[in-house]
C-alpha positions, 0 to 999 in steps of 0.5 A: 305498102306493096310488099304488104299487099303481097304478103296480105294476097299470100297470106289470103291465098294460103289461107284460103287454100288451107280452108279448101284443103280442110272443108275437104278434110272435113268432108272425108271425116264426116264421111268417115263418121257418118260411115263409122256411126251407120257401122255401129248402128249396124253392130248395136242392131246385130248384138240386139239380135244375137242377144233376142236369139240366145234367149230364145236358145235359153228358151229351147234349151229350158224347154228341151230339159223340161221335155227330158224331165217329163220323158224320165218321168214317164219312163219311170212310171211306164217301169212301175206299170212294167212291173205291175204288170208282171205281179200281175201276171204272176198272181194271175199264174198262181191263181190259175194253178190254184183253180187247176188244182181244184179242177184236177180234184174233181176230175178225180172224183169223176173218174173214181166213179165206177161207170164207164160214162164217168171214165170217159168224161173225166178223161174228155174234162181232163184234156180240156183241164190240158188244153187251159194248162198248156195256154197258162205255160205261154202266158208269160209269151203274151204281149202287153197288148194281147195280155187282156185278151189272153186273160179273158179266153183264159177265164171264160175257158176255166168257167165252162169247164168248170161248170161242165166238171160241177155238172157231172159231178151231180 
């Protein structure tokens, strides 16, 4: 009976130590499980937010080529201004050398007139007829920006002479 009391006092005491032993295990590995969930809660967090931060970027890159696409777009039809514009000009060239010529003609008529005060009209109409001329040749130097002006002055200049050039031929 004694060496079964001692076995049963070896078999408690190891018992008891190895249920020690394991509630520390189990401590450690709850430790370990609680720290290896929170660690995957924290990657589950972070892959939200590299996921919420790759659609914005989608987002910005989308945007980015609607923005490009516009821009093209705009560039394209600021081109066909450009080239409006420069028919434009080139009509208004003609226009203008159409409308020096009917000037040199009836500046010519004056000066066929015999009279001195003719002569010397034609010739003061004449320079004036220069002075359009000469700013028709730098038409192609005018800015965008100053081209509405230029066309203006250039106009009001040929109305005045040409009303002027209609006055003394009567």
């Amino acid at each position: 009976m004694r060496t079964t009391f001692w076995v049963s006092m070896v078999a408690a005491a190891l018992i008891s130590g190895a249920g020690c032993k394991k509630n520390d295990q189990d401590k450690a590995m709850d430790k370990a499980a609680t720290s290896a969930a929170k660690a995957q809660e924290e990657v589950k967090d972070q892959a939200k937010d590299v996921a919420k931060e790759q659609k914005d970027v989608n987002k910005d890159r989308q945007d980015m080529q609607k923005d490009q696409a516009d821009v093209a777009k705009q560039q394209g039809e600021m081109n066909a201004a450009k080239g409006d514009l420069a028919q434009a000009r080139e009509r208004f060239n003609v226009a203008a050398k159409q409308r020096l010529s009917n000037i040199d003609a009836k500046i010519h008529e004056i000066e066929m007139k015999t009279d001195a005060a003719a002569k010397d009209t034609a010739n003061k109409l004449r320079a004036r007829r220069d002075e359009i001329a000469a700013r028709l040749n730098a038409a192609s130097s005018q800015t965008e920006a100053n081209w509405d002006q230029f066309k203006k002055d250039v106009d009001d200049g040929f109305d005045k002479l040409d009303k002027d050039v209609n006055d003394a031929l009567k």
